[in-house]
N, C-alpha and C positions, 0 to 999 in steps of 0.2 A: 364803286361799291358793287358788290354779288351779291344777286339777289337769287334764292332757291328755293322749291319747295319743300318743306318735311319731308315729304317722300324722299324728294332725292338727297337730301341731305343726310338722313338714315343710310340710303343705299351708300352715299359716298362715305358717310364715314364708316360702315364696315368694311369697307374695300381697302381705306386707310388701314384700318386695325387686322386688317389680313392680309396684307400686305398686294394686296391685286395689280397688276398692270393694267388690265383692262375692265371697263364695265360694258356688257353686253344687254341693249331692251331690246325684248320683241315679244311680237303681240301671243298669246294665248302661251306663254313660256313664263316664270319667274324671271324676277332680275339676276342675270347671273355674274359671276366676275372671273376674270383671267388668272389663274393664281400657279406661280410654278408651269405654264404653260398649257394648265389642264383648264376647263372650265367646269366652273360648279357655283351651282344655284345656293341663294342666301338661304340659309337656315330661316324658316320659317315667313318667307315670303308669298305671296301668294300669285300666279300667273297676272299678268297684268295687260290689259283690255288695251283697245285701238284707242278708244279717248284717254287710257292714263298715260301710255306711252307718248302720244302727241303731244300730251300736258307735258310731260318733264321734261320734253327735246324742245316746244312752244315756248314754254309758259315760264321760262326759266334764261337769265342774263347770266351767257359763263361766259368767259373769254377762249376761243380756240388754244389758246398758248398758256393755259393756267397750270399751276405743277401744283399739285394738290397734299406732297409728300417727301 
């Protein structure tokens, strides 16, 4: 079973619904995602801090080999 936070789970499923290759976190940046090769920040996300970013890469059970779409 996968387990995730809210957070990330929002962040992944707009990534789903926009079809993104990649999801990019870093710290003092929005979440952003890879889309058409370009990167751009989630609509109405807000920059996200050293402990939230730690939290989502930490605090969260994904499988490296997960296909999400």
């Amino acid at each position: 079973m996968i387990t995730i936070s809210p957070q990330l789970k929002r962040i992944l499923d707009e990534a789903i619904v926009r079809g993104a290759s990649d999801v990019h976190l870093k710290v003092e940046l929005p979440p952003m995602l890879r889309i058409d090769g370009k990167l751009m920040a989630i609509p109405k996300e807000a920059s996200l801090t050293s402990s939230q970013v730690n939290g989502l890469i930490e605090g969260n059970e994904i499988p490296s080999n997960i296909v999400l779409a």
